[in-house]
N, C-alpha and C positions, 0 to 999 in steps of 0.2 A: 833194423833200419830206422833212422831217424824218423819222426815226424815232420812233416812240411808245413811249413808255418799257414795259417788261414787268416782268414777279417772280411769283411763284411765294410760297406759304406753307409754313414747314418745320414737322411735327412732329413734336417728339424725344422718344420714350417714353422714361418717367423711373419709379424705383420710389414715388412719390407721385404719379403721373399725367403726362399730357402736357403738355410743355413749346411753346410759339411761336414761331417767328424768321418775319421775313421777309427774303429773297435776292432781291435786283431791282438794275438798271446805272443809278446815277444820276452824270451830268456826266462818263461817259467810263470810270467804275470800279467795280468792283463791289460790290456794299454787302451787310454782313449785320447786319439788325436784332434785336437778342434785344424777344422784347415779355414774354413773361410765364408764366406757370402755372396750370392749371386751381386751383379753379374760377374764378379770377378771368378767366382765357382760356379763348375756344372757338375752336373753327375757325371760327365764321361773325362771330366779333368778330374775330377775324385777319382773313379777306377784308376787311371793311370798312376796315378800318386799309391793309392795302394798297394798295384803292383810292383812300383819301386820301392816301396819300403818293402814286402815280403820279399823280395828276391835279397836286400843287403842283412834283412835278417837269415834267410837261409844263407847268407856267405859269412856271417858273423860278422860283418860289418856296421850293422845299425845300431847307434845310440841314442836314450833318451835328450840326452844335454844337443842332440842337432837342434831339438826340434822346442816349440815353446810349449810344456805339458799342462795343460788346461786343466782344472777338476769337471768331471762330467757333471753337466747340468741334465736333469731329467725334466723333461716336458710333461704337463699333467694335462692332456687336453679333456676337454666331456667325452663322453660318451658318443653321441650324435657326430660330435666332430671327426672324430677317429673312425666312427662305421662309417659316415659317407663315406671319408678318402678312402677305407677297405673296401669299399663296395665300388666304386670306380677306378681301381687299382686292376680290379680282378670281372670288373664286370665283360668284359671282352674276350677273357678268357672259358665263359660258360655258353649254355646253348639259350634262346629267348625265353623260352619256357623256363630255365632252374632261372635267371634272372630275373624274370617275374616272381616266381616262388619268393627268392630272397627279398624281392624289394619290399612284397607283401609282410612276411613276418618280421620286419625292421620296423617296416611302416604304422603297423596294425597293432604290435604288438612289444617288443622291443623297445623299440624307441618311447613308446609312450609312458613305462615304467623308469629310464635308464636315460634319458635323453639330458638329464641335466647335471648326470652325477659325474664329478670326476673318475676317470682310469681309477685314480687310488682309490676312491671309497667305493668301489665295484669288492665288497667283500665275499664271501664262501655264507656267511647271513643275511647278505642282500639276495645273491643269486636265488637262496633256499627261501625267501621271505614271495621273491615273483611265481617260484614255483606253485608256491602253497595258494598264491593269489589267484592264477589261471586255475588252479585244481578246484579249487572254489567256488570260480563262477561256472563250472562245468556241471558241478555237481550241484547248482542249483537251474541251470537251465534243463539237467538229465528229468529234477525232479517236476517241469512242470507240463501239464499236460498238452498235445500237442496243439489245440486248439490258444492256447497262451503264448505258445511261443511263436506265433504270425504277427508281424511289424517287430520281434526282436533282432538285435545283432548278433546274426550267430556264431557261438561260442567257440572257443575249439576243445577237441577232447586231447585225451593222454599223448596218444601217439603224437598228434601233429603240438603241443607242447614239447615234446623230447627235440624234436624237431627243433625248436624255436632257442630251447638250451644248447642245440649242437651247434646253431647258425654263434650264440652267443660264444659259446669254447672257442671258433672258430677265429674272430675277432680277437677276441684278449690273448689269444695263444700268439696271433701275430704279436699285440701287444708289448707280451715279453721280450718278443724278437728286437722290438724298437726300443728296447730297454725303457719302458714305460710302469711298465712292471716286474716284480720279482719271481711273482709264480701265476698261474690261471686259475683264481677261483670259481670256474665254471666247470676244472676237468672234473673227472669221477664219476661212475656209477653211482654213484649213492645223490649226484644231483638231481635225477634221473626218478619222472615217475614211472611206476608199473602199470604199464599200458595192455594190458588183459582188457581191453576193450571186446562185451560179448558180442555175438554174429549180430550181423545185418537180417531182418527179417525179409520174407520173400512170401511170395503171392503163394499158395500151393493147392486153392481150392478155386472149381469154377464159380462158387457165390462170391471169391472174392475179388475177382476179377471186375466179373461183371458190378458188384456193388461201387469197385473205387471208378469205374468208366459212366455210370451211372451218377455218379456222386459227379465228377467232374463235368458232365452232360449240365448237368443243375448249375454250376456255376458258371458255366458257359451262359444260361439262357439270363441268371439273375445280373451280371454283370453289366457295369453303367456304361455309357456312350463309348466313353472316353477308352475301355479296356475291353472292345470286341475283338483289337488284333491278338490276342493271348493265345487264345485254341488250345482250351485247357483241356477237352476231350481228346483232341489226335494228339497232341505232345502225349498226354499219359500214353494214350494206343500205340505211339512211335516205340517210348520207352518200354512197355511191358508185351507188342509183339513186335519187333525187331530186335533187339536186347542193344540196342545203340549206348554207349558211352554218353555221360551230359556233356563233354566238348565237341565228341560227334554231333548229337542233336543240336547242338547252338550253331555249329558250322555246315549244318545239312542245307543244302540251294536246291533249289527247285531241279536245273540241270541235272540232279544227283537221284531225280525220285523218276522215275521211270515207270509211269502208271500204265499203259500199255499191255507195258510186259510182266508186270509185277516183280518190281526189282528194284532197290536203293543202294546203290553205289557210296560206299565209305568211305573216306580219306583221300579222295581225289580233290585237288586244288587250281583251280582256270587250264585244266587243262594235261598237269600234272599233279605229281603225288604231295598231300601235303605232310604235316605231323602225324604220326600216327605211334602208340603204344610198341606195337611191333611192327614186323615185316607184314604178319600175317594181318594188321590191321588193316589192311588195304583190301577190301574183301568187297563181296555183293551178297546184301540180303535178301532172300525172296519174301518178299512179303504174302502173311497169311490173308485171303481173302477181307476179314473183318478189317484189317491195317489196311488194307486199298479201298475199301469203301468209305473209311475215315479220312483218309488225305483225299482221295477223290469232293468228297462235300465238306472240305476246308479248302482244296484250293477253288473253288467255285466260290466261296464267299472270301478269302484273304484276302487284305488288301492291296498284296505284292506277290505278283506269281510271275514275275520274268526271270529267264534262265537264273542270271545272277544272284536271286535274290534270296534273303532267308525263306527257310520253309517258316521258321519261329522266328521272328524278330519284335522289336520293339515297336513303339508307334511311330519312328521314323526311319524303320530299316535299320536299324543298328545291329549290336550284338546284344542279346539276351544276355542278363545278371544270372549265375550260376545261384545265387543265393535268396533271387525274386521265382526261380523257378521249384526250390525246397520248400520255400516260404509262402508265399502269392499261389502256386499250383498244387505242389504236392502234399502240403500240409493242411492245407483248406479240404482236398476231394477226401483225406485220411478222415476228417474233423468229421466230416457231411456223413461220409461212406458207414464208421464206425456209431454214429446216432441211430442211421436208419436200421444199420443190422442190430444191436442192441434192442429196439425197438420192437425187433420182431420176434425177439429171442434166440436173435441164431450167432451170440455172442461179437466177434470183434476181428479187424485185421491183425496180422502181424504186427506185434512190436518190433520199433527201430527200425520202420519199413525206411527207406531211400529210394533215389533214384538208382543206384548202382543194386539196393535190393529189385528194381523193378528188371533190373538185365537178367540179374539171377532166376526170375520169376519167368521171363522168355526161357531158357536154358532150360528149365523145369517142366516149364508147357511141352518144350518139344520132348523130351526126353517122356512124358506121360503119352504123346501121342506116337510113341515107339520110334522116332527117328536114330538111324542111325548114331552113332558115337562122333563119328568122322566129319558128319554130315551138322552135326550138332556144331562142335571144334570149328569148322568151318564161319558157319555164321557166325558164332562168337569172335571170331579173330583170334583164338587161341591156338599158340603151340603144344601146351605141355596139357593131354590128357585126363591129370591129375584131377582136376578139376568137375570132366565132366563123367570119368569113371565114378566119382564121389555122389553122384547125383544118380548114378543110375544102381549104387549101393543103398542108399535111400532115396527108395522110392515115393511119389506124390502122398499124399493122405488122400484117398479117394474115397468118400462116400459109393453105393452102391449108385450105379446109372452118372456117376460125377466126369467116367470118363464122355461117355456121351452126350454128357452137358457141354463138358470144352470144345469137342468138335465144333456143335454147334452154333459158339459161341466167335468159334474164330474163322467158321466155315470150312474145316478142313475136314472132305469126306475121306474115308478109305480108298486108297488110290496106288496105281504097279508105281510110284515111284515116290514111294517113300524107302526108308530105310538104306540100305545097299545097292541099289540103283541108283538114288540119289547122291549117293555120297563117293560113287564111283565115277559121277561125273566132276563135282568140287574138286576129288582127287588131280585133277588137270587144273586145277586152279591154283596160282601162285602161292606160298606164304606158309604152308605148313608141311612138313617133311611127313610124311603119310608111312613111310618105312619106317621109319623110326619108333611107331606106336605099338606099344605091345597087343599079344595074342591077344586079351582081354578085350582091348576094344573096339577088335573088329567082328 
């Protein structure tokens, strides 16, 4: 069976508006047709025209000599110029979140490097030259101590680099499409760093616990006029006993904490469900006693405690900076936390601690204080087990009497509803398929 003839319409922004061609394989070679200029061309009078030339080539009617054969001219625009238009070509096409992601890595990071170079001199030793530069400043932010990288801009590492090279392939690939280019010097593997990024560190002892809540208590007290709405205490307490996400913690409202009943509601939004990770993010946390005695005497002194309002916000209710919260809280109570344990010789937090290690460090707690598996899964908002079977494979590092210290520490006596009673009520809880877990971890 024959092949059916194809093409494609070009538009060439032009400083008096867009220009038409059309690019289609007629009799074995390839053709490029110039048509014309707005307003006298649109795109939907281009389509038309296209389809009338493929339909007289499929009848073998179409000749060069009808039409006036232009040599293609190739447009070289910068770089900036071509990723705006790809980014408001396709931005409609994504959900608000990848859209934000993209704008960010064009914004922050892309563009800054690439923004002035031609399409054509985006070579395969330019790409390789950004890479090597981001790998760079990674590995001198890795190497300096945490207490030094407070007021830096932080960096990115490997992963979210590859990232940054994909969003690039992604672009120049259209590129080619627009006959801008010959080839994508961004495809390949080999542009690609090896993102062997080691684990995130997590809380696993009760001295460390209590040392980074402690630590952060101190900076709460030393803190100037101007930075009392911070609550560097119960933000840590949120993160490391509820195991909240930092865009749940930034979007937690008061509405959402249920101190009464000792319970914070996840991913509800005015009303209804907002963003969430999964199905299963849509969850209720019980809060351990120690976590309601912290938000109890934060919202007593906060400056905003109406339904609406952040539990953590900024000094005029805004949204909290994901990176003043790594930076300004979490790296500071690690600086303070790790002097005073050194001090006393009982060595040091985890490296590489986060805030997503401080979720992990919730997950940990419970799983030391023998809750169930399900019941675990549950709080976290997780579907797939994997995860927190791994944790119940390794097990806390417990000093002797350390279990008895976390009780303590978080208020949680021995009580008929933990474990399988508890997780048998979650079970009637939306969001995770509870059949579906294997024999292990129930």
């Amino acid at each position: 069976m024959a092949r059916r003839p194809s093409g494609s319409v070009v538009e060439v922004p032009g400083k008096t508006g867009t220009s038409y061609a059309l690019r289609f394989r007629a009799y074995g070679k390839r053709r490029y047709l110039t048509l014309g200029g707005e307003p006298e061309w649109t795109r939907d009078r281009a389509e038309r025209e296209l389809a009338y030339v493929l339909a007289q080539i499929e009848r073998g009617t179409w000749q060069a000599a009808e039409h006036v054969q232009q040599p293609e001219v190739r447009e070289d625009p910068t770089f900036h110029v071509f990723a705006s238009e790809w980014f408001a070509r396709h931005e409609s096409e994504w959900r608000p979140k990848t859209a934000r992601a993209y704008r960010e890595e064009l914004s922050l990071h892309l563009l800054p490097h690439f923004a002035r170079l031609r399409l054509s001199e985006i070579t395969v030793a330019e790409v390789d030259r950004y890479r090597s530069e981001k790998a760079g400043e990674w590995r001198r932010w890795e190497a300096l101590p945490p207490e030094r990288r407070q007021g830096k801009p932080r960096v990115i590492g490997p992963t979210t680099i590859n990232k940054t090279l994909t969003r690039l392939g992604q672009i120049l690939e259209e590129a080619v499409e627009y006959g801008h280019l010959d080839r994508n010097p961004a495809r390949g593997k080999r542009r690609r760093l090896k993102a062997s990024t080691p684990p995130r560190g997590y809380l696993d002892q009760a001295e460390h616990f209590e040392a980074l809540l402690q630590a952060a208590g101190v900076l709460d007290a030393r803190a100037a006029a101007g930075r009392q709405h911070v609550g560097r205490r119960p933000m840590l307490a949120t993160l490391m006993f509820a195991g909240l996400r930092l865009g749940e913690l930034i979007e937690l409202r008061w509405r959402d904490v249920d101190l009464p009943a000792g319970r914070i509601r996840v991913g509800e939004r005015d009303g209804g469900r907002g963003e969430a990770k999964t199905t299963a993010g849509f969850r209720t946390v019980d809060m351990l006693p120690a976590l309601r005695d912290e938000l109890l005497a934060w919202k007593a002194r906060a400056p905003r405690t109406g339904p609406a309002d952040r539990v953590f916000a900024t000094a005029t209710g805004g949204t909290a900076s994901r990176d003043n919260i790594r930076n300004r809280v979490l790296l500071p109570g690690i600086a303070l936390a790790d002097e005073r344990l050194e001090a006393d010789g009982r060595g040091s937090l985890p490296p590489r601690l986060t805030p997503h290690g401080l979720r992990h460090s919730f997950a940990s707690l419970l799983v030391a204080l023998g809750e169930d598996p399900r019941y675990v899964m549950a709080q976290l908002g997780h579907t797939d087990p994997t995860f927190t079977l791994r944790l119940y494979s390794h097990s806390m590092r417990r000093q002797e009497g350390d279990l008895d210290r976390l009780r303590a520490l978080v208020g949680h006596p021995e009580r008929a509803e933990t474990g399988r009673n508890r997780a048998q009520r979650h079970a009637a809880e939306p969001g995770v398929d509870w059949a579906s877990l294997p024999s292990a971890a129930l």
